[in-house]
mmJSON file of the N, C-alpha and C atoms, coordinates in Angstrom:
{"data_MODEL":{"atom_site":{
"group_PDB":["ATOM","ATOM","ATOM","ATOM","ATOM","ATOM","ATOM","ATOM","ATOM","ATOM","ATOM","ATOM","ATOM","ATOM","ATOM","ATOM","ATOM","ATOM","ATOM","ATOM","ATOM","ATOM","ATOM","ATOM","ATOM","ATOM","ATOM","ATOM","ATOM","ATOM","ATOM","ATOM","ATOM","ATOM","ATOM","ATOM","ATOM","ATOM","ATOM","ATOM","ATOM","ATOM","ATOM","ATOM","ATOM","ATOM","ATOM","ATOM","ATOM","ATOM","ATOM","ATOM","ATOM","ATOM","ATOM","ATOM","ATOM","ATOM","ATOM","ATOM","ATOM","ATOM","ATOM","ATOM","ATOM","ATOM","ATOM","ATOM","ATOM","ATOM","ATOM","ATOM","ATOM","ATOM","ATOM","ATOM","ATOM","ATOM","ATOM","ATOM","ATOM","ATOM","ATOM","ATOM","ATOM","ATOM","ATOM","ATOM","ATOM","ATOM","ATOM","ATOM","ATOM","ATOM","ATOM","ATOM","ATOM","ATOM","ATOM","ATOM","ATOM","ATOM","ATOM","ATOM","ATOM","ATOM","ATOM","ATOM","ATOM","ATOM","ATOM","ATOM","ATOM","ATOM","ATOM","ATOM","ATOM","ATOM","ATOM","ATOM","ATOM","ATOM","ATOM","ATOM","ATOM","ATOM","ATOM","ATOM","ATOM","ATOM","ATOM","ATOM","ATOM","ATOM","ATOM","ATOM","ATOM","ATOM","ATOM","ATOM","ATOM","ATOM","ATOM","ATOM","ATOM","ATOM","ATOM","ATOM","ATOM","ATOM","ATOM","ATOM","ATOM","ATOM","ATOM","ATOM","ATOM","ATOM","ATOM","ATOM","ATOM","ATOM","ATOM","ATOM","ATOM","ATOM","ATOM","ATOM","ATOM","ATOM","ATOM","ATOM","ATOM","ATOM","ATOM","ATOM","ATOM","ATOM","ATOM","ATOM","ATOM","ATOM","ATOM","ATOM","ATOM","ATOM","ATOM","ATOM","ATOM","ATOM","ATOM","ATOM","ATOM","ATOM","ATOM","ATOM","ATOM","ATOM","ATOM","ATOM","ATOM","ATOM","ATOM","ATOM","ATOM","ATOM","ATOM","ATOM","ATOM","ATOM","ATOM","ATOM","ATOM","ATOM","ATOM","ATOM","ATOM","ATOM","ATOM","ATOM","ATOM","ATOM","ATOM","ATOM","ATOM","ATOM","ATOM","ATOM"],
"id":[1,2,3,4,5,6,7,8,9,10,11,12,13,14,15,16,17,18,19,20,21,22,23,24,25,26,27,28,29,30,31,32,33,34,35,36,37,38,39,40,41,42,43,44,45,46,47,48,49,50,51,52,53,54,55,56,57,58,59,60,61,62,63,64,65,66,67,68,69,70,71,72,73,74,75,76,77,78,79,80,81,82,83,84,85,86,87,88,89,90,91,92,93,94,95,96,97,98,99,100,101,102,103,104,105,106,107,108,109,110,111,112,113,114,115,116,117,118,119,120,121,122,123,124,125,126,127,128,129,130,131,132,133,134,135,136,137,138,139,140,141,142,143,144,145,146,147,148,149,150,151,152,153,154,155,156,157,158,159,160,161,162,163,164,165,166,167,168,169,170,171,172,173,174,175,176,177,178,179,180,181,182,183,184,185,186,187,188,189,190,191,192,193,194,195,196,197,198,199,200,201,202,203,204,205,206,207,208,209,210,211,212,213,214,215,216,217,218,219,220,221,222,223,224,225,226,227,228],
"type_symbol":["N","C","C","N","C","C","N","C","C","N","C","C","N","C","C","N","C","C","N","C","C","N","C","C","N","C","C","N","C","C","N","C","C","N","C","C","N","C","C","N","C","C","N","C","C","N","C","C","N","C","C","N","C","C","N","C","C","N","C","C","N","C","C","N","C","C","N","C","C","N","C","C","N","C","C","N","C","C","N","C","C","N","C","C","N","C","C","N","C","C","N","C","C","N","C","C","N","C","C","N","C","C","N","C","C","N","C","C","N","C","C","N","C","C","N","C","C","N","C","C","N","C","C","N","C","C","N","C","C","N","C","C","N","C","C","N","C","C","N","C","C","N","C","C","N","C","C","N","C","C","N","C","C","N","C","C","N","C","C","N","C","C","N","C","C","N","C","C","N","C","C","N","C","C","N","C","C","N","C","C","N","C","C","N","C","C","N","C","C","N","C","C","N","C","C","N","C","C","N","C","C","N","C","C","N","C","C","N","C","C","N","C","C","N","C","C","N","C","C","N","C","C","N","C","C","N","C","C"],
"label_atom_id":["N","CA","C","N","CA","C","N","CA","C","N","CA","C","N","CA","C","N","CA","C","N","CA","C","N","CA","C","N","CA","C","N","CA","C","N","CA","C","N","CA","C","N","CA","C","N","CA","C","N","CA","C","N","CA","C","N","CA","C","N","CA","C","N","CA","C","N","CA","C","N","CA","C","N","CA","C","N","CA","C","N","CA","C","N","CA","C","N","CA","C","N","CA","C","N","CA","C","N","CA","C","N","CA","C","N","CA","C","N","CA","C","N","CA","C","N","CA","C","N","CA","C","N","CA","C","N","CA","C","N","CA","C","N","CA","C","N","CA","C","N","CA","C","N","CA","C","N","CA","C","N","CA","C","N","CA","C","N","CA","C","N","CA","C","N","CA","C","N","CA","C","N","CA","C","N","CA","C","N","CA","C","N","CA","C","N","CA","C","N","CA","C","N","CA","C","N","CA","C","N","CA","C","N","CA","C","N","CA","C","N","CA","C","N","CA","C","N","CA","C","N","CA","C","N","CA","C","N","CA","C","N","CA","C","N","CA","C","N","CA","C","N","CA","C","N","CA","C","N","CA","C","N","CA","C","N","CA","C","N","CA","C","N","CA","C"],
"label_alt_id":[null,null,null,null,null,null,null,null,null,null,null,null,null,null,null,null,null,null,null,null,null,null,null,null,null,null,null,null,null,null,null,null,null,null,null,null,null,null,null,null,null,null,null,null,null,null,null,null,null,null,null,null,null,null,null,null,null,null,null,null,null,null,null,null,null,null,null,null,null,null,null,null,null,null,null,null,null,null,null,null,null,null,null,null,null,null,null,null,null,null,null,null,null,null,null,null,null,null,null,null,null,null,null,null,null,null,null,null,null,null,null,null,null,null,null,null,null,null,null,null,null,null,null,null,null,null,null,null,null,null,null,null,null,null,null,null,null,null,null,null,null,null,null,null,null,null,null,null,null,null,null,null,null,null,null,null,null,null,null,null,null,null,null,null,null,null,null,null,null,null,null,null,null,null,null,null,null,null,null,null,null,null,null,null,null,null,null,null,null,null,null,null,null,null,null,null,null,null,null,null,null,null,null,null,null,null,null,null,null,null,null,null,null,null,null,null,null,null,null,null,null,null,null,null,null,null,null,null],
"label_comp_id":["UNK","UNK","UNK","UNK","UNK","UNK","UNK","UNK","UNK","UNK","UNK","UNK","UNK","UNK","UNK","UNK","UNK","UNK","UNK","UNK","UNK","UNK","UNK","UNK","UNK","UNK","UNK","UNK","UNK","UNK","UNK","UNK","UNK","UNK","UNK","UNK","UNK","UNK","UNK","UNK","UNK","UNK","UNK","UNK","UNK","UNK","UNK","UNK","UNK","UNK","UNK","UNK","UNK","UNK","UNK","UNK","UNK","UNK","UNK","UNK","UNK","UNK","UNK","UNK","UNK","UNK","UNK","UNK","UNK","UNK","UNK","UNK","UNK","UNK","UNK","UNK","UNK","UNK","UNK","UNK","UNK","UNK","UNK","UNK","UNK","UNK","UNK","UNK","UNK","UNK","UNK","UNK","UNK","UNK","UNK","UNK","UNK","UNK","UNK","UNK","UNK","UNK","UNK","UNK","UNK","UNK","UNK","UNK","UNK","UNK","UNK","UNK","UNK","UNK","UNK","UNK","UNK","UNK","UNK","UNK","UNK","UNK","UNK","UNK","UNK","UNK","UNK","UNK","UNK","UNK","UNK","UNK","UNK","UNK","UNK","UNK","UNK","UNK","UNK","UNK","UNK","UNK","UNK","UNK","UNK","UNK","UNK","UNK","UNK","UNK","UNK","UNK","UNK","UNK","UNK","UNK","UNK","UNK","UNK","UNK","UNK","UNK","UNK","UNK","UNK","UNK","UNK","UNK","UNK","UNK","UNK","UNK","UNK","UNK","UNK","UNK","UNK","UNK","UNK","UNK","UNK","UNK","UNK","UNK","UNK","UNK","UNK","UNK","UNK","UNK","UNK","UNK","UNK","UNK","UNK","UNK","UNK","UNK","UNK","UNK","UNK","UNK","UNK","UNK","UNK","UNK","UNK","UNK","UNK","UNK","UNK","UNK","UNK","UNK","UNK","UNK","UNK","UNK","UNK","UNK","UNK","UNK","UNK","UNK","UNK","UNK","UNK","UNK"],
"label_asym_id":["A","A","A","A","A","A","A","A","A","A","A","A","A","A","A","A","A","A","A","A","A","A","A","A","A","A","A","A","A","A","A","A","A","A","A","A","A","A","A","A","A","A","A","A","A","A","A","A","A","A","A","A","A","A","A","A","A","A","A","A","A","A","A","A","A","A","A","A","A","A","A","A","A","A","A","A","A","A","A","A","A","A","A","A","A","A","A","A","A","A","A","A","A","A","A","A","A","A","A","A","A","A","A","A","A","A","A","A","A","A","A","A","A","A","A","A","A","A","A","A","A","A","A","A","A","A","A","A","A","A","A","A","A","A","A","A","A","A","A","A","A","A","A","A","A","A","A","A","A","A","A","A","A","A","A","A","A","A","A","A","A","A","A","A","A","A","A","A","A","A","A","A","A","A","A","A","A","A","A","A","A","A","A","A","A","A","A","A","A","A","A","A","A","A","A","A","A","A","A","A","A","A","A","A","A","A","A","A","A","A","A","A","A","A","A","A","A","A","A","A","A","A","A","A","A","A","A","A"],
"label_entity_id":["1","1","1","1","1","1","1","1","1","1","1","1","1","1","1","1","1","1","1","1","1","1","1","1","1","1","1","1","1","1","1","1","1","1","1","1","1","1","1","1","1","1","1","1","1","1","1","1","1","1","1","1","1","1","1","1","1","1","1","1","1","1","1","1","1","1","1","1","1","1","1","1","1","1","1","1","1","1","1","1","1","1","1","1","1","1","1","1","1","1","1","1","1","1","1","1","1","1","1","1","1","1","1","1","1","1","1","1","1","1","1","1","1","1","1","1","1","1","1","1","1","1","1","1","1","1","1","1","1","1","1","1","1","1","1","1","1","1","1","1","1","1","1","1","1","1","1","1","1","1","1","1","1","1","1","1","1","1","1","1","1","1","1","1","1","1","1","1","1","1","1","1","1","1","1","1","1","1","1","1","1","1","1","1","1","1","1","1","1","1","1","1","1","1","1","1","1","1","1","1","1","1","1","1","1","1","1","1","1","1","1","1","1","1","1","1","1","1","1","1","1","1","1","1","1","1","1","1"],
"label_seq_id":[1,1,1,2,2,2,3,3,3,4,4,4,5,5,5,6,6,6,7,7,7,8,8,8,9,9,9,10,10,10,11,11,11,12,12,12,13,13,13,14,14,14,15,15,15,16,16,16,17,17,17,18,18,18,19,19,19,20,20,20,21,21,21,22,22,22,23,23,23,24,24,24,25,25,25,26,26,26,27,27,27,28,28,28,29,29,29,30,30,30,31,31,31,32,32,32,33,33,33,34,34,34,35,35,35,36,36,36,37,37,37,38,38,38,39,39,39,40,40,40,41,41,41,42,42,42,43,43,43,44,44,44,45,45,45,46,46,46,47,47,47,48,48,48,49,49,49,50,50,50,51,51,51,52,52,52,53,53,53,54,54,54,55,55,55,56,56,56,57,57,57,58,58,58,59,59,59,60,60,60,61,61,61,62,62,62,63,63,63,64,64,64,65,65,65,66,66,66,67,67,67,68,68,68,69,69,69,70,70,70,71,71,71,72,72,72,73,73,73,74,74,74,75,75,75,76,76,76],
"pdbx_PDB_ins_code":[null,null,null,null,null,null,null,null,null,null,null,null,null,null,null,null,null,null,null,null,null,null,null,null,null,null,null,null,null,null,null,null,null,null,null,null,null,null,null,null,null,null,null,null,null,null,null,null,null,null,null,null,null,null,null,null,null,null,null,null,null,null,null,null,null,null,null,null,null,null,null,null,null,null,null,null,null,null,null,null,null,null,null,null,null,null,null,null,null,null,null,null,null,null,null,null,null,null,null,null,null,null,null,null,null,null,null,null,null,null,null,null,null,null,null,null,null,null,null,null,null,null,null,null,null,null,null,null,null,null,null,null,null,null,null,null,null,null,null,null,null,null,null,null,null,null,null,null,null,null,null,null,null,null,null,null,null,null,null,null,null,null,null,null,null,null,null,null,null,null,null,null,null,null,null,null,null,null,null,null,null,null,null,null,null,null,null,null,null,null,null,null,null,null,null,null,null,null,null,null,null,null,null,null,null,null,null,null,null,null,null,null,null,null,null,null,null,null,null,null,null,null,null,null,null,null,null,null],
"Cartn_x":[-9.57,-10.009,-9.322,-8.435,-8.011,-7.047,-6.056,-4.694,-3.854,-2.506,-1.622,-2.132,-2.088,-1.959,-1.112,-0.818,0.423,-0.316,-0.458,-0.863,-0.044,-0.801,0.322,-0.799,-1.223,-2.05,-3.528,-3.317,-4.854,-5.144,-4.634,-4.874,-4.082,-4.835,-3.687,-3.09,-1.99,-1.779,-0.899,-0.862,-0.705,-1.279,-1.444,-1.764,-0.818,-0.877,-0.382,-1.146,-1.023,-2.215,-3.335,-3.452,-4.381,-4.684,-5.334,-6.296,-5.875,-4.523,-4.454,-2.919,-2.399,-1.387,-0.232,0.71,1.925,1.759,0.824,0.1,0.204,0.249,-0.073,-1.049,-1.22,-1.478,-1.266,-0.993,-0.495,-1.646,-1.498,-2.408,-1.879,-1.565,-1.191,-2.122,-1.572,-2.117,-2.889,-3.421,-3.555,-2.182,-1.738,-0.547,0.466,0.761,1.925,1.349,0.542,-0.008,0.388,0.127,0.811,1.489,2.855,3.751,4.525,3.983,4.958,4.124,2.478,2.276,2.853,3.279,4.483,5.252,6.026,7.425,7.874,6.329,6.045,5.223,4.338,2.974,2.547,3.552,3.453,3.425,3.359,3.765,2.904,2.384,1.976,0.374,-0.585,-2.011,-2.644,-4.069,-4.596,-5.544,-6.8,-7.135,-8.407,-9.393,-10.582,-11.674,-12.457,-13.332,-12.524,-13.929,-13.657,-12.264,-11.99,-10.501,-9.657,-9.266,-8.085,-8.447,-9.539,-9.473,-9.111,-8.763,-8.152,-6.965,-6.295,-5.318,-4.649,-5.545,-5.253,-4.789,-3.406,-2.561,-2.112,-2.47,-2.125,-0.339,0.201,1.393,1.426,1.913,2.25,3.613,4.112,4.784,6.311,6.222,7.202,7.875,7.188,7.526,7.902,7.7,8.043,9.592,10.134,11.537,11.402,12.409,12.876,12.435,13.346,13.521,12.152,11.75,10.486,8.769,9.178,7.98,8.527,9.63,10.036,9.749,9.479,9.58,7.927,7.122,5.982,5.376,5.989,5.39,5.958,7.064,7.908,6.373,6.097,5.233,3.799,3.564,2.3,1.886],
"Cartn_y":[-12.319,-10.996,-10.559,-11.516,-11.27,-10.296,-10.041,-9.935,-10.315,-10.571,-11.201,-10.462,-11.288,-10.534,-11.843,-11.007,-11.553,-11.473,-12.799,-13.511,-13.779,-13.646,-13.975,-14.997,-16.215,-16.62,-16.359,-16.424,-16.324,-14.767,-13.592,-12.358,-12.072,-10.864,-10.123,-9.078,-8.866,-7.814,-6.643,-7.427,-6.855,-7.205,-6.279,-6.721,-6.231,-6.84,-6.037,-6.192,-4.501,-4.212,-4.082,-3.137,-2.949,-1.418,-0.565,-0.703,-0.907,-0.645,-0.947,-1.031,-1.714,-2.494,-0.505,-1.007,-0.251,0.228,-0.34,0.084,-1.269,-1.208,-1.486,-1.254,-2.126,-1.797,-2.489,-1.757,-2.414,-1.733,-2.727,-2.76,-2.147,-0.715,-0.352,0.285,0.409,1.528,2.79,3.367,4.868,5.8,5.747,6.527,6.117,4.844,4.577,5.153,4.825,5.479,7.11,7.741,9.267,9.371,8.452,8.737,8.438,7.226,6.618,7.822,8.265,9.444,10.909,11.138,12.091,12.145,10.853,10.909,10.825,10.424,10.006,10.353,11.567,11.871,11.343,11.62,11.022,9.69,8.764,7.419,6.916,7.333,6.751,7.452,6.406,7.482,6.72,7.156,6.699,6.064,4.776,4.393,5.018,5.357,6.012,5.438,6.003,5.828,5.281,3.897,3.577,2.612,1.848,1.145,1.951,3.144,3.871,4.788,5.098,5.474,4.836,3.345,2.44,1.817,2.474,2.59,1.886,1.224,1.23,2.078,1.64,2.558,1.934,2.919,2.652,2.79,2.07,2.975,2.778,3.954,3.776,3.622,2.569,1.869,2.232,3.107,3.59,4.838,5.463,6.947,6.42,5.215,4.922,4.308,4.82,4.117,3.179,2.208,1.161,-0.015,1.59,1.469,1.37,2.559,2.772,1.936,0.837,-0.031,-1.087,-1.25,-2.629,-2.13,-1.157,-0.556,-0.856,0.107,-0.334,-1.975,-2.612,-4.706,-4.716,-4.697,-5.069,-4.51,-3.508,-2.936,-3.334,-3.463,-4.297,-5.454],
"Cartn_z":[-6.937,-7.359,-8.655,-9.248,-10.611,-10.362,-9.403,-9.062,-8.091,-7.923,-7.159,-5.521,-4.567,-3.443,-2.616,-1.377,-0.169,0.419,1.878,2.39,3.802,4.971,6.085,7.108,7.655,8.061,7.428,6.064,5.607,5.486,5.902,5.548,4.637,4.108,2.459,3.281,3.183,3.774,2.583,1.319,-0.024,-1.25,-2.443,-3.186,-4.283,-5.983,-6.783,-8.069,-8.767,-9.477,-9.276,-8.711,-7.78,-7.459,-7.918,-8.686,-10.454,-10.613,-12.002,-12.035,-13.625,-13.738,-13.196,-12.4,-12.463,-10.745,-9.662,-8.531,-7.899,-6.672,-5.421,-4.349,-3.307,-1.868,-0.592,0.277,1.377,2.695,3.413,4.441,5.723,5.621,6.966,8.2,9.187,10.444,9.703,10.308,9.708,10.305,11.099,11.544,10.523,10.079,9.461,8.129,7.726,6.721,6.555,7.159,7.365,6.991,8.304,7.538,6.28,5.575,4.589,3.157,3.403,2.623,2.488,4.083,4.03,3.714,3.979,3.008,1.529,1.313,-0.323,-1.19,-1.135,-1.726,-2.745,-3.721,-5.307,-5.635,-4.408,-4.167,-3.575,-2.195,-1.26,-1.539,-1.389,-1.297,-0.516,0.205,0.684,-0.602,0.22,-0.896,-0.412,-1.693,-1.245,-0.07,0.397,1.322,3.171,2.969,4.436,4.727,3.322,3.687,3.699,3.22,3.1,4.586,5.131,6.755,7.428,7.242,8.351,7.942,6.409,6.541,5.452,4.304,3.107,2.01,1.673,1.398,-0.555,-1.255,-2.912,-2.697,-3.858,-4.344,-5.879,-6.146,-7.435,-8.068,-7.984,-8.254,-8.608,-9.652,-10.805,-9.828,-8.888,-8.38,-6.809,-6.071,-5.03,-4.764,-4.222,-3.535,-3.193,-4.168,-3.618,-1.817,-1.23,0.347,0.346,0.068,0.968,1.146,-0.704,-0.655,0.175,0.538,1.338,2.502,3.415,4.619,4.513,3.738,3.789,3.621,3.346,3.293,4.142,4.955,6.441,7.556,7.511,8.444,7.983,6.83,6.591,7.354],
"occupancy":[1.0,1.0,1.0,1.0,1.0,1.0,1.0,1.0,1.0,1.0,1.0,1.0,1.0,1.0,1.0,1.0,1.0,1.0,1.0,1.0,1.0,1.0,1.0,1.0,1.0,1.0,1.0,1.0,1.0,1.0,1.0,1.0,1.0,1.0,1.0,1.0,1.0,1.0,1.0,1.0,1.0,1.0,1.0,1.0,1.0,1.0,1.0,1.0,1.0,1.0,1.0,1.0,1.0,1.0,1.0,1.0,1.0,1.0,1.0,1.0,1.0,1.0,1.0,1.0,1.0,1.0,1.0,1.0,1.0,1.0,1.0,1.0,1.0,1.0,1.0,1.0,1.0,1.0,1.0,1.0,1.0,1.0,1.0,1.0,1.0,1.0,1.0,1.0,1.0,1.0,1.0,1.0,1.0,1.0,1.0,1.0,1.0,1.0,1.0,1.0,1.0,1.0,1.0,1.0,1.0,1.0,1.0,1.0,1.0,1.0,1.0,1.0,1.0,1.0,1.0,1.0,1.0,1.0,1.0,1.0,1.0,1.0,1.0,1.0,1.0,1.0,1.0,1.0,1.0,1.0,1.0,1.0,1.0,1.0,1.0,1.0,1.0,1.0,1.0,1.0,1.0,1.0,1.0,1.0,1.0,1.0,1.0,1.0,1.0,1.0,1.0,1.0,1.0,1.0,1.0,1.0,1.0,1.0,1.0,1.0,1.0,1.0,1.0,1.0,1.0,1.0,1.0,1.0,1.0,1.0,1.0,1.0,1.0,1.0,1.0,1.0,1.0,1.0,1.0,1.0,1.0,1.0,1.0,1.0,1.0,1.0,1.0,1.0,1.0,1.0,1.0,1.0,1.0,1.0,1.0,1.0,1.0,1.0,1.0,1.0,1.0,1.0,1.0,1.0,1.0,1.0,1.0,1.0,1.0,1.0,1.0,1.0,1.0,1.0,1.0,1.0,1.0,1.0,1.0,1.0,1.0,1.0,1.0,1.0,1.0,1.0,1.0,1.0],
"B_iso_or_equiv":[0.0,0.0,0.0,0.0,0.0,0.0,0.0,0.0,0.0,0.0,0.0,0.0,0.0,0.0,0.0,0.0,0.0,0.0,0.0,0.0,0.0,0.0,0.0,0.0,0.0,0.0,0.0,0.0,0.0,0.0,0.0,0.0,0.0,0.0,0.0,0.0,0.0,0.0,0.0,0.0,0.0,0.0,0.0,0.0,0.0,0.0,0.0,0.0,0.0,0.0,0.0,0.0,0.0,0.0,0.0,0.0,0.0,0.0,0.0,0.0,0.0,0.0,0.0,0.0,0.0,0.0,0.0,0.0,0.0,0.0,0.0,0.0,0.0,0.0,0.0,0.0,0.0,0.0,0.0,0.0,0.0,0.0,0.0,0.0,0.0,0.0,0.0,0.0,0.0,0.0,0.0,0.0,0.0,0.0,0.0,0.0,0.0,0.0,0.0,0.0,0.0,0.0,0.0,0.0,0.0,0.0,0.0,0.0,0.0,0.0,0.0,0.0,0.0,0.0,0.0,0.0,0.0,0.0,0.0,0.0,0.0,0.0,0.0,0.0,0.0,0.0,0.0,0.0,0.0,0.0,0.0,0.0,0.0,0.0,0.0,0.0,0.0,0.0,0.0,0.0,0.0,0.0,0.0,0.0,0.0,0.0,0.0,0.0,0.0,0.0,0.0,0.0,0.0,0.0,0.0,0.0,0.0,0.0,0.0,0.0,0.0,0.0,0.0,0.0,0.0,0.0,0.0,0.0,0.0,0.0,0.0,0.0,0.0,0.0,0.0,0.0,0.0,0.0,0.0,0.0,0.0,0.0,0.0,0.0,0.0,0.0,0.0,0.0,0.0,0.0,0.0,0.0,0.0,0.0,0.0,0.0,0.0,0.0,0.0,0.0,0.0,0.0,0.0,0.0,0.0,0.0,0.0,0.0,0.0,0.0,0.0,0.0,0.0,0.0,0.0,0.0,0.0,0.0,0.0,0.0,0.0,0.0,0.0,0.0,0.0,0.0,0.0,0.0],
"pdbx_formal_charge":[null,null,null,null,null,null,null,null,null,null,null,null,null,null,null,null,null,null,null,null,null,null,null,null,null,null,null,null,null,null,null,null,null,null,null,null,null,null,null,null,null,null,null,null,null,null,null,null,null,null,null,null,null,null,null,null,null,null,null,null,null,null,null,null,null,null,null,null,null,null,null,null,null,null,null,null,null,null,null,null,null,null,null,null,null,null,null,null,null,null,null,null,null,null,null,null,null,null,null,null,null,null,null,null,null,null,null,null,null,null,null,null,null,null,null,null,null,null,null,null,null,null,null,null,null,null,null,null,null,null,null,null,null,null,null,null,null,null,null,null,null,null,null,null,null,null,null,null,null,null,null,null,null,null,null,null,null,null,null,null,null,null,null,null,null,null,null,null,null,null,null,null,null,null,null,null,null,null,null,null,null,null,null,null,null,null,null,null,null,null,null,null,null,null,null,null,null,null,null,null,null,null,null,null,null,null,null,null,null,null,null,null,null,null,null,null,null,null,null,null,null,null,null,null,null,null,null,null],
"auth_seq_id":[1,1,1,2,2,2,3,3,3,4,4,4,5,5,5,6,6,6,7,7,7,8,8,8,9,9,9,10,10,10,11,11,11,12,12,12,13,13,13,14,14,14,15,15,15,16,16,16,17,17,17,18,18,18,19,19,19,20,20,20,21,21,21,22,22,22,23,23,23,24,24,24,25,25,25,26,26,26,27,27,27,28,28,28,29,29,29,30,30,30,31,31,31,32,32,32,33,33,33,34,34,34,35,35,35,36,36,36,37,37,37,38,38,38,39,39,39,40,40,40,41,41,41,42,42,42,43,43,43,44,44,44,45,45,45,46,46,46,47,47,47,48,48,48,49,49,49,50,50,50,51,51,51,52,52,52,53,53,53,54,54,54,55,55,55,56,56,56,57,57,57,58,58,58,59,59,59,60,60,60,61,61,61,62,62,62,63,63,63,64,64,64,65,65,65,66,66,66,67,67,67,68,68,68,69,69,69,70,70,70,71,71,71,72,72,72,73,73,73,74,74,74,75,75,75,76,76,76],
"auth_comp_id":["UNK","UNK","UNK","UNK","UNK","UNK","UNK","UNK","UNK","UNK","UNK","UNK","UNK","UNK","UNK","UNK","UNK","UNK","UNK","UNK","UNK","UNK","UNK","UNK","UNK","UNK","UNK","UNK","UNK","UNK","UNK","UNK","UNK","UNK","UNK","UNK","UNK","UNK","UNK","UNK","UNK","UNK","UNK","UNK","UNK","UNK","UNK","UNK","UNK","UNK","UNK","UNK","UNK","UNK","UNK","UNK","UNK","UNK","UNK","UNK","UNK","UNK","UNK","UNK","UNK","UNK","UNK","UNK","UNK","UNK","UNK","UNK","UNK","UNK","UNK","UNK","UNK","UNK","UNK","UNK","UNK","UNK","UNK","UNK","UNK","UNK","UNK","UNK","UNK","UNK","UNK","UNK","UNK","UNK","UNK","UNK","UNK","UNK","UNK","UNK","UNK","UNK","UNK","UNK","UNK","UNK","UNK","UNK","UNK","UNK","UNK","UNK","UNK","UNK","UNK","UNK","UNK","UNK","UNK","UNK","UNK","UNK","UNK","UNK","UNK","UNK","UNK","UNK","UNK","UNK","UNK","UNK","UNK","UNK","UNK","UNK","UNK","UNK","UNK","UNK","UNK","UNK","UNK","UNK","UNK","UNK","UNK","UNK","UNK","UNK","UNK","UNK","UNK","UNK","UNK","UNK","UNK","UNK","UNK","UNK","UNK","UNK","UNK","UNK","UNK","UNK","UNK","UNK","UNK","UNK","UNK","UNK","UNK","UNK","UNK","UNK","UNK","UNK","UNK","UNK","UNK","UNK","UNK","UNK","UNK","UNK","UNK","UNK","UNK","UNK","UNK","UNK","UNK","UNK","UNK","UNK","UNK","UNK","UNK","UNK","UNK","UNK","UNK","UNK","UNK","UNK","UNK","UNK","UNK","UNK","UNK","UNK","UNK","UNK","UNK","UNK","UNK","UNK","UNK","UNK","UNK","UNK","UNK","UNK","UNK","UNK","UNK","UNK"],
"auth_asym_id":["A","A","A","A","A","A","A","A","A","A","A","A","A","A","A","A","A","A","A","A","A","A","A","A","A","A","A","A","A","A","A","A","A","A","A","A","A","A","A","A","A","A","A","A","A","A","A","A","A","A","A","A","A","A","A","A","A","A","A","A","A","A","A","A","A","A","A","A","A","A","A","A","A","A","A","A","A","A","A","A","A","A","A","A","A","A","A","A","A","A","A","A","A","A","A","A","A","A","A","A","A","A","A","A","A","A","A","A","A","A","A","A","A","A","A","A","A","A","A","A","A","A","A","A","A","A","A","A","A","A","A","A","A","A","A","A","A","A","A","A","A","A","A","A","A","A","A","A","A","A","A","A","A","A","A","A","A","A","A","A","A","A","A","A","A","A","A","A","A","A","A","A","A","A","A","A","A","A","A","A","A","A","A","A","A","A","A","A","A","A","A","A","A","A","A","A","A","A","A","A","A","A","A","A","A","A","A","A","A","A","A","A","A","A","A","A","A","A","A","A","A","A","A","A","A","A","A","A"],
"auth_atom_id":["N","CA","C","N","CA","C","N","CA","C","N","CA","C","N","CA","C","N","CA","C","N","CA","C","N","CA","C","N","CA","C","N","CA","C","N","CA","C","N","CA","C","N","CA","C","N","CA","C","N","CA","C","N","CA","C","N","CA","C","N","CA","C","N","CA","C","N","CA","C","N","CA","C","N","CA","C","N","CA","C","N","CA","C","N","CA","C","N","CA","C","N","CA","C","N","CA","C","N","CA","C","N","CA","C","N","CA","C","N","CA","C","N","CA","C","N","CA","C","N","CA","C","N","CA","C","N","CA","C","N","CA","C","N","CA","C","N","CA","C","N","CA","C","N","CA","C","N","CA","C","N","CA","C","N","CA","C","N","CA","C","N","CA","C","N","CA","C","N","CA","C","N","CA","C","N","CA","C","N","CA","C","N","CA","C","N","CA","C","N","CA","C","N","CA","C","N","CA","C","N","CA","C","N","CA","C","N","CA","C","N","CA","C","N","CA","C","N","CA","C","N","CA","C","N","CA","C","N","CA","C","N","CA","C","N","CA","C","N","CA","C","N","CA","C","N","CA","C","N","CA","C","N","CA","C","N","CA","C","N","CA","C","N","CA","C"],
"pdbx_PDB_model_num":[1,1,1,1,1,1,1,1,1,1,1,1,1,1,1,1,1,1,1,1,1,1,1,1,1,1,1,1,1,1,1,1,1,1,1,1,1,1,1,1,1,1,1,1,1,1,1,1,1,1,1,1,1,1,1,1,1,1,1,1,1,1,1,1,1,1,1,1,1,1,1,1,1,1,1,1,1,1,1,1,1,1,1,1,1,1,1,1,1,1,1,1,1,1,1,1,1,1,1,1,1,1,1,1,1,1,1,1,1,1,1,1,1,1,1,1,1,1,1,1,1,1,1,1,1,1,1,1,1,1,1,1,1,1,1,1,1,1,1,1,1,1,1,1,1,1,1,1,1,1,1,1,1,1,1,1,1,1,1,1,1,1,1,1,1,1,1,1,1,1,1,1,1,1,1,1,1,1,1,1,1,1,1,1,1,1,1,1,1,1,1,1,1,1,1,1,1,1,1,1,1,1,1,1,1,1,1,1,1,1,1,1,1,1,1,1,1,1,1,1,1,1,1,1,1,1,1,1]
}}}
């Protein structure tokens, strides 16, 4: 798809650059999703439509903690 993504048995369960260079996404729950958007607004987004209802989650990169993108790929 013309950017890096992570892989665990054949699923992505990340990508990077995505939707554009300085961004992410990680493949969470919708609950975890909540919360890692609660703790992070400016960071954490949902991604539009029906993947981000099940829990596809943007980050933007530059404004996310450290901790908190490793917490999100651990739970991915």
């Amino acid at each position: 798809m013309g950017h890096p993504d992570f892989r665990v048995r054949g699923k992505i369960f990340a990508t990077l650059a995505w939707p554009d260079a300085g961004w992410g996404m990680v493949k969470l729950t919708p609950e975890q999703q909540r919360m890692f958007v609660r703790g992070g607004p400016a960071a954490f987004l949902p991604v539009p439509g029906g993947w981000g209802r099940r829990g596809s989650t943007n980050v933007r990169l530059a404004l996310a903690r450290p901790a908190a993108v490793r917490g999100a790929l651990v739970a991915a």
